[in-house]
N, CA and C atoms of all chains as a GROMACS GRO file, in nm:
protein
  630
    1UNK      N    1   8.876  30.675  35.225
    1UNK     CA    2   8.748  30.713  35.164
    1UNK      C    3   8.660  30.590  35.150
    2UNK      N    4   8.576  30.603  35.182
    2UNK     CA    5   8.444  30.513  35.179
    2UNK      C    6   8.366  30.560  35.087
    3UNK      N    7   8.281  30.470  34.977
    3UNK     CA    8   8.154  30.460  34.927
    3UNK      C    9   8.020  30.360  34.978
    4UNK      N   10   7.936  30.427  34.953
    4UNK     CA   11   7.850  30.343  35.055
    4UNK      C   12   7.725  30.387  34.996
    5UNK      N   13   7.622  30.243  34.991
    5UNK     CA   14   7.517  30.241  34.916
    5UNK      C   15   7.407  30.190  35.054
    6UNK      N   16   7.314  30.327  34.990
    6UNK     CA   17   7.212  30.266  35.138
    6UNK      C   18   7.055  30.245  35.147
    7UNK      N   19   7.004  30.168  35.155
    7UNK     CA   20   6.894  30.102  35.118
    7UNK      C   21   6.812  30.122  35.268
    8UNK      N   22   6.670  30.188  35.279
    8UNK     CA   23   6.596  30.205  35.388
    8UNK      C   24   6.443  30.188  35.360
    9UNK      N   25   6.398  30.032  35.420
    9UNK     CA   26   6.281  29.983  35.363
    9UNK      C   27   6.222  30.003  35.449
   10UNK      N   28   6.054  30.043  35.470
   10UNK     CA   29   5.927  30.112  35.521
   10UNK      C   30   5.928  29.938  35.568
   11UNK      N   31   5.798  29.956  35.644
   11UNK     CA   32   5.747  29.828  35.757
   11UNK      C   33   5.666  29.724  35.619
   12UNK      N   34   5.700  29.618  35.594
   12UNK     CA   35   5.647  29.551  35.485
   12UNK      C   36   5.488  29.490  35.503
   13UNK      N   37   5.410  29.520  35.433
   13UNK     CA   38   5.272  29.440  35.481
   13UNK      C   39   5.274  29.290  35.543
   14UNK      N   40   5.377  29.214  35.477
   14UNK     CA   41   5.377  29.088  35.516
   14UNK      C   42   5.527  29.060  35.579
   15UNK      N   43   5.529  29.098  35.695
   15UNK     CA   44   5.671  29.094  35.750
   15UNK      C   45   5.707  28.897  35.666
   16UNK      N   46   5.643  28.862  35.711
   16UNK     CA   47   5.704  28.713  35.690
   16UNK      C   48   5.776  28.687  35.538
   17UNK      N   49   5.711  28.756  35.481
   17UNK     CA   50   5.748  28.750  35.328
   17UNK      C   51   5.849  28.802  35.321
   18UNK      N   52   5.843  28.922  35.324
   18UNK     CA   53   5.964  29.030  35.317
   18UNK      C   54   6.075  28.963  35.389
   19UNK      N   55   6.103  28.902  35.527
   19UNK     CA   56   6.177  28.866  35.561
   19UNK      C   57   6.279  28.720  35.539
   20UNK      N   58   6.188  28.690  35.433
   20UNK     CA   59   6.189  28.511  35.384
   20UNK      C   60   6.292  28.574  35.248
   21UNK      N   61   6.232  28.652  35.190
   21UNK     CA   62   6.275  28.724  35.032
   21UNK      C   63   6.442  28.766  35.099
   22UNK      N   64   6.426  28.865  35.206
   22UNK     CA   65   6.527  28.886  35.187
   22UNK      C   66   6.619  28.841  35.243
   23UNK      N   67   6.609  28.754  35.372
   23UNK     CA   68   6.727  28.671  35.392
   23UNK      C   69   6.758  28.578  35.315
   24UNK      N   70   6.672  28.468  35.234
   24UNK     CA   71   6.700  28.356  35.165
   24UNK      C   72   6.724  28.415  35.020
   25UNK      N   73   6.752  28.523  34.924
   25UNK     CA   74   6.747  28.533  34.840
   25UNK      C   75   6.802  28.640  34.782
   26UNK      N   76   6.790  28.774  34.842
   26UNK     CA   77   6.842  28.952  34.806
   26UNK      C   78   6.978  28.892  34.946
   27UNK      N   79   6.985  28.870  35.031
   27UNK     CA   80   7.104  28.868  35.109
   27UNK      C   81   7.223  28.782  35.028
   28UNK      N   82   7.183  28.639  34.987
   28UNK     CA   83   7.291  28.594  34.892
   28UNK      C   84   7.364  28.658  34.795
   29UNK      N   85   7.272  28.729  34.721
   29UNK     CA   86   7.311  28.805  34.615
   29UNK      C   87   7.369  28.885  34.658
   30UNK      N   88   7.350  28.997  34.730
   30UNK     CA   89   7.390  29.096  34.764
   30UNK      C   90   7.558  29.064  34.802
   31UNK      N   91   7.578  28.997  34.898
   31UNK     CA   92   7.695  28.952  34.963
   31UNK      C   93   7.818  28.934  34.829
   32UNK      N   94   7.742  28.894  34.721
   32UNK     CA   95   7.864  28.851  34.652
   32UNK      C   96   7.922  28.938  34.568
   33UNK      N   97   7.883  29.111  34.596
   33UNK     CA   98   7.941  29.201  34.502
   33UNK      C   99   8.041  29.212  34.484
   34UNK      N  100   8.095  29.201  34.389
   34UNK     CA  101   8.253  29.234  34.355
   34UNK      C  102   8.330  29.341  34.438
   35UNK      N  103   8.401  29.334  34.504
   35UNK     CA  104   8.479  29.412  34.604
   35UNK      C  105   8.409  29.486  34.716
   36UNK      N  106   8.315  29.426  34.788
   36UNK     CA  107   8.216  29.454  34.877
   36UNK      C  108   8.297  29.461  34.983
   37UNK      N  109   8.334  29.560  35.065
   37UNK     CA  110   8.434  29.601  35.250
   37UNK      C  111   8.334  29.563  35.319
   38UNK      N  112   8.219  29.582  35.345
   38UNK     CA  113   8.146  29.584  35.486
   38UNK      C  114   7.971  29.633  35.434
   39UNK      N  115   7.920  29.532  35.523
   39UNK     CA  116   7.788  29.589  35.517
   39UNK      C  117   7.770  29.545  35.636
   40UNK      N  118   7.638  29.637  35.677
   40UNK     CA  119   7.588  29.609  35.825
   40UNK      C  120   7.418  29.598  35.763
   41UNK      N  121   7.348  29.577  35.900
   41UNK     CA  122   7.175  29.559  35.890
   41UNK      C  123   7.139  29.578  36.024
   42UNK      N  124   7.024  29.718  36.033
   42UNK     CA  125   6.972  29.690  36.104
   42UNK      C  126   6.842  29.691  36.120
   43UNK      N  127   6.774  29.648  36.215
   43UNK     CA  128   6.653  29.648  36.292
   43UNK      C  129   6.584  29.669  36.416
   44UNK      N  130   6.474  29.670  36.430
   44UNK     CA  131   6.371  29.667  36.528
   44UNK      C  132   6.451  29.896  36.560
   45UNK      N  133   6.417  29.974  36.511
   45UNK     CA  134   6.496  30.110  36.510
   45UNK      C  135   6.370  30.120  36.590
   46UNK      N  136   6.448  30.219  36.658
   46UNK     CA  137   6.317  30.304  36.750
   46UNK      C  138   6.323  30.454  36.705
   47UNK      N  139   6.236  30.494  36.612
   47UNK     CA  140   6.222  30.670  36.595
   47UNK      C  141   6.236  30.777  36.711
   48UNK      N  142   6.349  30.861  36.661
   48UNK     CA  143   6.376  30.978  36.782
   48UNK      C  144   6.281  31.104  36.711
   49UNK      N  145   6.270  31.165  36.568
   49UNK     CA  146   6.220  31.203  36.510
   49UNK      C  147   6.179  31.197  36.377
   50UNK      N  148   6.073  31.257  36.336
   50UNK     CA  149   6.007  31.258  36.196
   50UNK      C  150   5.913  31.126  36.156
   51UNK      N  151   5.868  31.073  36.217
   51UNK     CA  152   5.738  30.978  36.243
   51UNK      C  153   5.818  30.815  36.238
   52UNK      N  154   5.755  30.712  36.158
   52UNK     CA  155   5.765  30.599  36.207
   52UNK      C  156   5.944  30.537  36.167
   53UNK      N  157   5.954  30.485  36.209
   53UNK     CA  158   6.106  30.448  36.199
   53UNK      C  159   6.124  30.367  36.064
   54UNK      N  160   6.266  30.300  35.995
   54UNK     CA  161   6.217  30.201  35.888
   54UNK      C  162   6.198  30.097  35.973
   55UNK      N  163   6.192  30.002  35.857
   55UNK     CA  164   6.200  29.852  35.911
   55UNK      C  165   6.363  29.758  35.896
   56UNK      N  166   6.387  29.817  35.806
   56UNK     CA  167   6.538  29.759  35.781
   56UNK      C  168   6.653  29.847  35.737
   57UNK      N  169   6.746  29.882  35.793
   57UNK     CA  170   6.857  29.975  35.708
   57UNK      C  171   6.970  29.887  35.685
   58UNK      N  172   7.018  29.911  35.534
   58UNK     CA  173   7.130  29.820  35.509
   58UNK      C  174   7.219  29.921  35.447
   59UNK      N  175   7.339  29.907  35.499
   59UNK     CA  176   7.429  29.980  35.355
   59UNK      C  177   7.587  29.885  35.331
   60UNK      N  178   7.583  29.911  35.248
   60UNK     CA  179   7.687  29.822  35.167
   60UNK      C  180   7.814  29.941  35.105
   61UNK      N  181   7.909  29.885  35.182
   61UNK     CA  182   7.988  29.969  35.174
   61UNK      C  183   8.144  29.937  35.071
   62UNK      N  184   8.183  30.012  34.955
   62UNK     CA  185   8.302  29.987  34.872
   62UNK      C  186   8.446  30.068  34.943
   63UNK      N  187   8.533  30.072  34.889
   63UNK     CA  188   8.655  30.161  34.891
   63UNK      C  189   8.658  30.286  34.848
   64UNK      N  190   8.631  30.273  34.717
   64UNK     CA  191   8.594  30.367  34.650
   64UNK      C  192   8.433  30.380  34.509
   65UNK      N  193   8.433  30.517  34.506
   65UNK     CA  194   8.273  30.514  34.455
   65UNK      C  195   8.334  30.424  34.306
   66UNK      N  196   8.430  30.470  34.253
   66UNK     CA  197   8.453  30.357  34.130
   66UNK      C  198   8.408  30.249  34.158
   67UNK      N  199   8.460  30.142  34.281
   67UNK     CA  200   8.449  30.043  34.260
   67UNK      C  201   8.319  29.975  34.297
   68UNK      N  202   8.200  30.083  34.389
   68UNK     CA  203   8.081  30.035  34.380
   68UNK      C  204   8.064  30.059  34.241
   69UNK      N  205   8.060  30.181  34.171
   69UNK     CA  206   7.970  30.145  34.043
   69UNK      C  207   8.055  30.029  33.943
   70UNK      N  208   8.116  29.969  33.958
   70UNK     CA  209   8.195  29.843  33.895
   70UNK      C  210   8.071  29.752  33.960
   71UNK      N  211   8.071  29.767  34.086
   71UNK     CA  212   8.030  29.582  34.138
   71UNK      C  213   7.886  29.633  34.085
   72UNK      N  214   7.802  29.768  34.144
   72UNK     CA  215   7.688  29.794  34.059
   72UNK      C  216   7.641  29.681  33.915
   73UNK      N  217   7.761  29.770  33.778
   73UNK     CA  218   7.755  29.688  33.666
   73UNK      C  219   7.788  29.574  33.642
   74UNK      N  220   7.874  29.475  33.735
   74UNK     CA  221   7.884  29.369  33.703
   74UNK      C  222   7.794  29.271  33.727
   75UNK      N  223   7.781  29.143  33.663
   75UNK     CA  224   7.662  29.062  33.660
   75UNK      C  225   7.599  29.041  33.773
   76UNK      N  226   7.690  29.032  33.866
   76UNK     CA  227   7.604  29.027  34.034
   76UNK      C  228   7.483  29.164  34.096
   77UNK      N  229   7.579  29.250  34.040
   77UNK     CA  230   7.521  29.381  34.045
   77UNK      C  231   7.383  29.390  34.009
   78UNK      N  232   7.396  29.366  33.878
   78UNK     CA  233   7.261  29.315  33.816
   78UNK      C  234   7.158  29.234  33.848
   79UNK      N  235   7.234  29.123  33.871
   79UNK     CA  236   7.119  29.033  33.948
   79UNK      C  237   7.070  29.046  34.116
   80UNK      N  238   7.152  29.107  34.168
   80UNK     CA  239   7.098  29.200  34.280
   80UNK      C  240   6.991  29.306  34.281
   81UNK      N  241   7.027  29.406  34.190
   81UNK     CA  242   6.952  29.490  34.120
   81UNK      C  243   6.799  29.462  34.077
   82UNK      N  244   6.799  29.345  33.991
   82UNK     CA  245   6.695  29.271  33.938
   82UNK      C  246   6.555  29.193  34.058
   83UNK      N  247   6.654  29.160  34.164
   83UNK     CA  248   6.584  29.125  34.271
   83UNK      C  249   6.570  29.228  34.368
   84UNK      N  250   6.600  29.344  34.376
   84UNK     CA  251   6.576  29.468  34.465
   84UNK      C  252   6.446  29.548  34.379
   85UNK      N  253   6.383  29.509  34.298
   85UNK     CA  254   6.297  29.559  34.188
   85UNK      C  255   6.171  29.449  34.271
   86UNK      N  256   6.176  29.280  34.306
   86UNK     CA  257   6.095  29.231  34.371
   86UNK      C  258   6.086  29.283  34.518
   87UNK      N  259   6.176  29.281  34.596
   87UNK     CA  260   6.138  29.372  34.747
   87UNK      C  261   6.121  29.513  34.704
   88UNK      N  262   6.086  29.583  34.647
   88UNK     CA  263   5.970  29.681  34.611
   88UNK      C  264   5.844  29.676  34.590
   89UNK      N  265   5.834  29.538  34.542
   89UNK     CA  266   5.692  29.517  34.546
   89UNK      C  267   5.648  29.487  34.708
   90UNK      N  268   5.741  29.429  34.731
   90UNK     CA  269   5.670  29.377  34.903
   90UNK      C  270   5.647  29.486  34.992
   91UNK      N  271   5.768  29.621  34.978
   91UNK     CA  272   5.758  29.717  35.036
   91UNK      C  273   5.848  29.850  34.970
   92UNK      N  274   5.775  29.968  35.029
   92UNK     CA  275   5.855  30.077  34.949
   92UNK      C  276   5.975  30.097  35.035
   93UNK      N  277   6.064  30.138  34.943
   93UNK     CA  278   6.261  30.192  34.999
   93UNK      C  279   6.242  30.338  34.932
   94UNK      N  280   6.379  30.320  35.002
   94UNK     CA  281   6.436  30.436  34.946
   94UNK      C  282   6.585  30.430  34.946
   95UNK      N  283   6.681  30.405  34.790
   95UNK     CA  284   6.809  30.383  34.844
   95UNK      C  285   6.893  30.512  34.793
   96UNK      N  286   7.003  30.466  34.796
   96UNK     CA  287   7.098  30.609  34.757
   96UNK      C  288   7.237  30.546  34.790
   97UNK      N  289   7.322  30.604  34.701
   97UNK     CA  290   7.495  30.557  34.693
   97UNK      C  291   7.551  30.745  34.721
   98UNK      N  292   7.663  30.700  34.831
   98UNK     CA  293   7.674  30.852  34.855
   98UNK      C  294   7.848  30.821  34.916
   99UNK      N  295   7.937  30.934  34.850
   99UNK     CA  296   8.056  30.908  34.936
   99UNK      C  297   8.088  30.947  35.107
  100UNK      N  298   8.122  30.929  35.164
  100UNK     CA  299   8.129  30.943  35.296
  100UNK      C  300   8.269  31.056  35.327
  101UNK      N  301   8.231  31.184  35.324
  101UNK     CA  302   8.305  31.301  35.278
  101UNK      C  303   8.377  31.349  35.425
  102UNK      N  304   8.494  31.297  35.481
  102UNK     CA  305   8.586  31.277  35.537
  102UNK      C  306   8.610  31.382  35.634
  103UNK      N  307   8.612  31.514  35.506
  103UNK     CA  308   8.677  31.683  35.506
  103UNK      C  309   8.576  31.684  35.581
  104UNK      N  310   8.453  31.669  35.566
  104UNK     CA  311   8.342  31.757  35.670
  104UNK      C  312   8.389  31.672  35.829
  105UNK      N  313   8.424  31.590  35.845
  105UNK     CA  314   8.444  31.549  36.014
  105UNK      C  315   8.514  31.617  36.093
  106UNK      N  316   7.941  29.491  36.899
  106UNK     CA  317   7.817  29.534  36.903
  106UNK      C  318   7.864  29.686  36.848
  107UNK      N  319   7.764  29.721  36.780
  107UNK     CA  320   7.731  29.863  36.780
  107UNK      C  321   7.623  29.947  36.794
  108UNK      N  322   7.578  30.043  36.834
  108UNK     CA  323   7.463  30.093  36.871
  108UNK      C  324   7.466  30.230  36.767
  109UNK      N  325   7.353  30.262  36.689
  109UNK     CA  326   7.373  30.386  36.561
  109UNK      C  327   7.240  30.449  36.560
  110UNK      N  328   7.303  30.579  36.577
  110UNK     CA  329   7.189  30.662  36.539
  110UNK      C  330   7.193  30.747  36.410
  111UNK      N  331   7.072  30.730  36.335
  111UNK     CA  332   7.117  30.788  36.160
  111UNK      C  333   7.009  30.851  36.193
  112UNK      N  334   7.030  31.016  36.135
  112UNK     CA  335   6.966  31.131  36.076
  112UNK      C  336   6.980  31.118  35.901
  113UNK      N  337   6.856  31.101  35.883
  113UNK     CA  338   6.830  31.170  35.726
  113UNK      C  339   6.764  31.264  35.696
  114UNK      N  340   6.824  31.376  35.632
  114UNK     CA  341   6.795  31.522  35.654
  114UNK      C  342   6.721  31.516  35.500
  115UNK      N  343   6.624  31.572  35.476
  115UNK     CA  344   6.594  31.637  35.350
  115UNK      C  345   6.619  31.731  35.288
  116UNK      N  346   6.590  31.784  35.139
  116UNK     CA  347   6.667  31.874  35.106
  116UNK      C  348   6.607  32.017  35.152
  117UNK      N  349   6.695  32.084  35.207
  117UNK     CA  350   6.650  32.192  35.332
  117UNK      C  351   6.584  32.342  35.173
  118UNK      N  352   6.504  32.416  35.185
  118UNK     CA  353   6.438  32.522  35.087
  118UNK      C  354   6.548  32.584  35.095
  119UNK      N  355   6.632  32.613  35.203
  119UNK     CA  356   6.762  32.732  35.238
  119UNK      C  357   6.913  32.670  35.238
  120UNK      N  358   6.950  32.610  35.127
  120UNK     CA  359   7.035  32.547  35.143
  120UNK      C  360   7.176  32.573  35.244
  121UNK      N  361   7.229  32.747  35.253
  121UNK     CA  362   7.298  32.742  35.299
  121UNK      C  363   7.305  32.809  35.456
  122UNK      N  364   7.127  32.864  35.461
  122UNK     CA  365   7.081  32.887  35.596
  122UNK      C  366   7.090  32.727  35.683
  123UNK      N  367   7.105  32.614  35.639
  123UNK     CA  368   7.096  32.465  35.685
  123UNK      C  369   7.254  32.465  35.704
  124UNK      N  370   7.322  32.467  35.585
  124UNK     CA  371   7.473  32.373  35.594
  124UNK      C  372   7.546  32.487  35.718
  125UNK      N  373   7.494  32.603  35.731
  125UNK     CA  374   7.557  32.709  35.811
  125UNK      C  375   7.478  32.696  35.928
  126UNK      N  376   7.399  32.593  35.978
  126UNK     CA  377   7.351  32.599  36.113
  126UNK      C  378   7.408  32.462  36.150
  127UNK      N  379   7.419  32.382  36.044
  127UNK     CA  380   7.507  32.248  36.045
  127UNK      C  381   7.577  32.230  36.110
  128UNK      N  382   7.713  32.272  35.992
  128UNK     CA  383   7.860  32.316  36.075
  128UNK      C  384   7.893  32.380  36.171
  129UNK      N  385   7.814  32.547  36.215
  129UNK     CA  386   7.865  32.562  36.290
  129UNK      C  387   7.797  32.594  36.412
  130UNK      N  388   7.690  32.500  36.444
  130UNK     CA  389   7.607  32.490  36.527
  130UNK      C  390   7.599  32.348  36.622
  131UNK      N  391   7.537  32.265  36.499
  131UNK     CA  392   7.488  32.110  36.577
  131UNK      C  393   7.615  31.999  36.554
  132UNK      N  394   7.723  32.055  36.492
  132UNK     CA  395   7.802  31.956  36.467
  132UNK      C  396   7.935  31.949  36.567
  133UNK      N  397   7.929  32.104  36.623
  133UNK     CA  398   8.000  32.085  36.729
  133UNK      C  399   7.948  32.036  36.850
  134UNK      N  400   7.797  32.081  36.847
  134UNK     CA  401   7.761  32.033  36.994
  134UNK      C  402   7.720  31.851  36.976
  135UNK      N  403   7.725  31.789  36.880
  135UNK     CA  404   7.727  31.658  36.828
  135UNK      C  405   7.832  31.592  36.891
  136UNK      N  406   7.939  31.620  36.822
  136UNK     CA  407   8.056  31.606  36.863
  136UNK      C  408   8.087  31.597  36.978
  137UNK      N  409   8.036  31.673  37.047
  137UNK     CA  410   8.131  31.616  37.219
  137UNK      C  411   7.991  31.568  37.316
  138UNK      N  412   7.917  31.448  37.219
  138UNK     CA  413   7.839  31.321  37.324
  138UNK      C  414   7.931  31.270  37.366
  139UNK      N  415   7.895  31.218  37.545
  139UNK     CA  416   7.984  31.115  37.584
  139UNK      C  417   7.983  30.964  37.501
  140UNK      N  418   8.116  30.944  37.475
  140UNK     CA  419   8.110  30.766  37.447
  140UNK      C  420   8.098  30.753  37.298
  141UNK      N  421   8.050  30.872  37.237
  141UNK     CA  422   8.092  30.877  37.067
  141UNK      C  423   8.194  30.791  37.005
  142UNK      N  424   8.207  30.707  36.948
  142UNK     CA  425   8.290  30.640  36.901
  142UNK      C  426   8.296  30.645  36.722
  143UNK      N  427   8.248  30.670  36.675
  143UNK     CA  428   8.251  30.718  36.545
  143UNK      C  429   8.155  30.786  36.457
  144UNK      N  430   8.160  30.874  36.364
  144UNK     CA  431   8.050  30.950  36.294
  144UNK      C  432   8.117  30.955  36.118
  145UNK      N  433   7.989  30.968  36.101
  145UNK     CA  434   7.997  30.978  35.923
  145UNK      C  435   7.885  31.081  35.893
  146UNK      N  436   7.967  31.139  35.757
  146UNK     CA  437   7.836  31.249  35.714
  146UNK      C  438   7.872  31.205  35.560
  147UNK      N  439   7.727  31.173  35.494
  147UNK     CA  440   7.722  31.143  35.364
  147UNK      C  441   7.669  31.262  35.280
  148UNK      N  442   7.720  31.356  35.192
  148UNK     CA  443   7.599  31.412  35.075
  148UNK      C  444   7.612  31.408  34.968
  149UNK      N  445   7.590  31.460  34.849
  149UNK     CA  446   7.565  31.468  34.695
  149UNK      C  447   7.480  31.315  34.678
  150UNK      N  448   7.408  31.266  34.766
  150UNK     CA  449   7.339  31.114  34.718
  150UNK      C  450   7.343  31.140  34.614
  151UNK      N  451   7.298  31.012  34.535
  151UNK     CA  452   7.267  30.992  34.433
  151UNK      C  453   7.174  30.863  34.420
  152UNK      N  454   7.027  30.919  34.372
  152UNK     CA  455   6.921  30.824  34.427
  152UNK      C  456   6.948  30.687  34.332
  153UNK      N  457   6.918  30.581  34.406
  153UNK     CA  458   6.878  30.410  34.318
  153UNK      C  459   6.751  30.398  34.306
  154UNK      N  460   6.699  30.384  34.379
  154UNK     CA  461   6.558  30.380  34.424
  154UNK      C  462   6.421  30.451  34.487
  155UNK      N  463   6.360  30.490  34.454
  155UNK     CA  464   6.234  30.539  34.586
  155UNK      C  465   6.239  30.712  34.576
  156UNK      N  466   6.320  30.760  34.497
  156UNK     CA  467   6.268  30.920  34.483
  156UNK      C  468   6.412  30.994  34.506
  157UNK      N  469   6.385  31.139  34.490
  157UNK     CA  470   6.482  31.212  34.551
  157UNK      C  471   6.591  31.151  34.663
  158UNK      N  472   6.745  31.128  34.662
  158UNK     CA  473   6.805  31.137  34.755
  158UNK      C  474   6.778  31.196  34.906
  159UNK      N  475   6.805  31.190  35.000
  159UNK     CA  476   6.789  31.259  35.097
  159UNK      C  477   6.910  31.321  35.099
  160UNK      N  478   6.948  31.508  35.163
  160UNK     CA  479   7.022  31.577  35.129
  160UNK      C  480   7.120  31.542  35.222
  161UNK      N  481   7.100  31.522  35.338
  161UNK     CA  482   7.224  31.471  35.431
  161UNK      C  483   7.198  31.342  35.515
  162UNK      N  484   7.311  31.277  35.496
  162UNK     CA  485   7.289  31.142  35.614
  162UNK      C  486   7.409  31.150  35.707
  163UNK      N  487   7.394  31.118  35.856
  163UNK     CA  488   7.435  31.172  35.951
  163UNK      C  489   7.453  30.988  36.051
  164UNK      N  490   7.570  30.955  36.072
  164UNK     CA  491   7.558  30.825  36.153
  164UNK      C  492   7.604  30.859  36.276
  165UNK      N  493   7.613  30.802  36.407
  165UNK     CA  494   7.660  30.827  36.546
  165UNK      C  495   7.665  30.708  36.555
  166UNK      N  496   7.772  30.665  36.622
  166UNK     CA  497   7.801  30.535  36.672
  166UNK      C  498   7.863  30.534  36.812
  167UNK      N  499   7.813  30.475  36.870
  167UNK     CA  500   7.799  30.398  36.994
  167UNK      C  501   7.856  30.259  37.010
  168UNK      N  502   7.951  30.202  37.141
  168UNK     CA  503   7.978  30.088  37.135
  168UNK      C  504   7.838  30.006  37.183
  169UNK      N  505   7.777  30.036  37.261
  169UNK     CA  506   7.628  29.984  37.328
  169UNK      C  507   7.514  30.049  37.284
  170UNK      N  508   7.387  30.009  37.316
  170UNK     CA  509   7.286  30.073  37.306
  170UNK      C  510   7.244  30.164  37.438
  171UNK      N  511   7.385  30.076  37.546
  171UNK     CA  512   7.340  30.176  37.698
  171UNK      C  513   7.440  30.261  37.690
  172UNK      N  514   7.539  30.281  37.649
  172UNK     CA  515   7.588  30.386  37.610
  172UNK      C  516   7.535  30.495  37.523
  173UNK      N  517   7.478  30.449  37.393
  173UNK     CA  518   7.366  30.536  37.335
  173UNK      C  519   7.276  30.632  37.395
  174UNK      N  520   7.234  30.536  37.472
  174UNK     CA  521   7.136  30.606  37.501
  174UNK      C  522   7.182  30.672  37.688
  175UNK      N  523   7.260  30.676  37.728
  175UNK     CA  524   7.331  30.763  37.847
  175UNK      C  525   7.361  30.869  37.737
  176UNK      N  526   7.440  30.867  37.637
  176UNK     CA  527   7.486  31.024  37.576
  176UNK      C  528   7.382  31.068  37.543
  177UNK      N  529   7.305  31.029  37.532
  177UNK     CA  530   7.119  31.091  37.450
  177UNK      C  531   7.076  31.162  37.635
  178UNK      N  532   7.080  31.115  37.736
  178UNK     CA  533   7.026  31.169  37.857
  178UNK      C  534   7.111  31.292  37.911
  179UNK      N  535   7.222  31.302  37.876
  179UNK     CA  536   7.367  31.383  37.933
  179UNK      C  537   7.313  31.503  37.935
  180UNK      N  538   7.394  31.585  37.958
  180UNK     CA  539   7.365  31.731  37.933
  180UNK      C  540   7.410  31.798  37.806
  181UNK      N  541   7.488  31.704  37.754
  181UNK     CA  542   7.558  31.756  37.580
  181UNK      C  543   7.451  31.678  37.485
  182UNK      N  544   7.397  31.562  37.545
  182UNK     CA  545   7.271  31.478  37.445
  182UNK      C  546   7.186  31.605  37.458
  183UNK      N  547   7.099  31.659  37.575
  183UNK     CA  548   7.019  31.707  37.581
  183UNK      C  549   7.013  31.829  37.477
  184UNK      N  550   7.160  31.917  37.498
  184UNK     CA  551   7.159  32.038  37.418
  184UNK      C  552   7.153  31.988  37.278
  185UNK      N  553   7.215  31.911  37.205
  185UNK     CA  554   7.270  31.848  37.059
  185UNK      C  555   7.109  31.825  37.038
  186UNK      N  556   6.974  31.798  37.133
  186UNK     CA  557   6.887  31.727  37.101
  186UNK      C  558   6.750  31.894  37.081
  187UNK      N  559   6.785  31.951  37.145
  187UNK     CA  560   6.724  32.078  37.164
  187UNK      C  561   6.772  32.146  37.001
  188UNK      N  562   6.893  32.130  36.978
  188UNK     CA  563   6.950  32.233  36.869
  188UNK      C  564   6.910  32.137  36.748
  189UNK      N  565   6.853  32.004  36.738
  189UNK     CA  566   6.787  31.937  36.665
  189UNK      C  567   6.647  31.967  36.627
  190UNK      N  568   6.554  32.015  36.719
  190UNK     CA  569   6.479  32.068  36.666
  190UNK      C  570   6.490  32.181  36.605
  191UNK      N  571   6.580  32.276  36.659
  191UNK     CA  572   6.608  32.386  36.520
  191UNK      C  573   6.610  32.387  36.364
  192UNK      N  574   6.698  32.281  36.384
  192UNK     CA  575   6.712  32.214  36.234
  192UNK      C  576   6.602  32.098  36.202
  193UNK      N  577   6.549  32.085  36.295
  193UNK     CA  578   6.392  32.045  36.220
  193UNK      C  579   6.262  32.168  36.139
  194UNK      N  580   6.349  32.285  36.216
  194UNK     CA  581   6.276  32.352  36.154
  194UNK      C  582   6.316  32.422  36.034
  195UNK      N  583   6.414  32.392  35.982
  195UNK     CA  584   6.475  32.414  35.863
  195UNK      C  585   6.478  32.315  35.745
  196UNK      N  586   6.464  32.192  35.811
  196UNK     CA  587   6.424  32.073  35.661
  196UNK      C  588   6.375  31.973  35.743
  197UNK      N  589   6.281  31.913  35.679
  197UNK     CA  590   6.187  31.790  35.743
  197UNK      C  591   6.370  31.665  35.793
  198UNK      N  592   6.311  31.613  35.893
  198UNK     CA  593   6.448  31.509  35.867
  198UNK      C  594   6.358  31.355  35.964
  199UNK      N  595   6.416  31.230  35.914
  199UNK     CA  596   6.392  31.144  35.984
  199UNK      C  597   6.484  31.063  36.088
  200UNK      N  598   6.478  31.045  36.208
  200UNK     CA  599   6.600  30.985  36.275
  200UNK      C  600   6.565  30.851  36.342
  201UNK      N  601   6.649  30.790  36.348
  201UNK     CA  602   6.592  30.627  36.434
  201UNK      C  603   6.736  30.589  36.500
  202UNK      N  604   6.701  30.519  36.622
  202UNK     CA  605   6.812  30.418  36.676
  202UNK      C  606   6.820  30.311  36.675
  203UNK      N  607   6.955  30.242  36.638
  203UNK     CA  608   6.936  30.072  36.603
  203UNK      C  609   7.039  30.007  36.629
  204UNK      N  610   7.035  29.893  36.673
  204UNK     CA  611   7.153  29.822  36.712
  204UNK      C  612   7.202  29.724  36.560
  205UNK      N  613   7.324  29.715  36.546
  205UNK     CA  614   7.376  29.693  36.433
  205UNK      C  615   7.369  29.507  36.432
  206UNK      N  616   7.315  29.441  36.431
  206UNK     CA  617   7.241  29.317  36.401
  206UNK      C  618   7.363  29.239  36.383
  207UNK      N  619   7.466  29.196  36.436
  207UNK     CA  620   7.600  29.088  36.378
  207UNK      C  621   7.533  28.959  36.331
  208UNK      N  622   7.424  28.928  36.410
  208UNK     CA  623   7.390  28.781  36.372
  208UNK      C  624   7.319  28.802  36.227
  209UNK      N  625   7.265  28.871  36.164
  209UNK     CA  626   7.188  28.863  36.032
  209UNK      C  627   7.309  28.874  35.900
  210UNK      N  628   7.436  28.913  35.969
  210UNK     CA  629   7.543  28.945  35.882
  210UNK      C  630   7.589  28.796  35.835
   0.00000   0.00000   0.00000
């Protein structure tokens, strides 16, 4: 079983910014969640349907949903959290934590 | 390398006119793209950020992006892609293709 938290940010007005913020600063943080398995990132998406593509998809993936909402509340969590509140200002997301439900495959 | 195609489905007005064209419609003809190498289906999100959850998230994985995109041309891409607009017409959904970025990791 997988938990997995997934973050999908719109095209940022100031690519340069957005991209400065979040490699030098939301990527550190992020990385150091308490029992973090795998995250991936991608880019440059090409839309098959429903209009423009994002600009970045990340998801960050736990073992179990317990133990994301652990790394969630723990101080890293937070201070991840705290800085995912500044790349909102640069650009709008949309995230979501969702288990990855096995039975349906 | 990986090559991924993610569907994010919205929450459909007919909930079980959707999960019943889902299962036993687009998920079989999903299922047998050439070169498929792994799939995930996420639901019950639970939003962080940016609004409503989206009701289903849908991954396809690909070892290439030319593999990707050969199962997208096939004759099982083509049908899986036809029976996609069906289910576009049952809940708005957004889809993009992206290569999974190792170097930003």
């Amino acid at each position: 079983m997988t938990a997995r938290f997934i973050v999908l940010y719109e095209t940022p007005a100031d690519l340069a910014a957005f991209d400065r913020h979040y490699r030098d600063i939301h990527l550190p943080l992020a990385r150091t969640l308490p029992g973090l398995r795998r995250y991936t990132l991608g880019r440059d998406a090409v839309a098959v349907r429903g209009g423009e593509p994002y600009y970045l998809v990340a998801e960050w993936e736990w073992d179990t949903m317990e133990e994301l909402r652990a790394a969630f509340a723990s101080p890293e969590g937070r201070a991840a959290a705290a800085d995912a509140a500044r790349l909102q200002e640069l650009t709008p997301m949309r995230s979501m934590l969702y288990k990855v439900d096995e039975t349906l495959l």
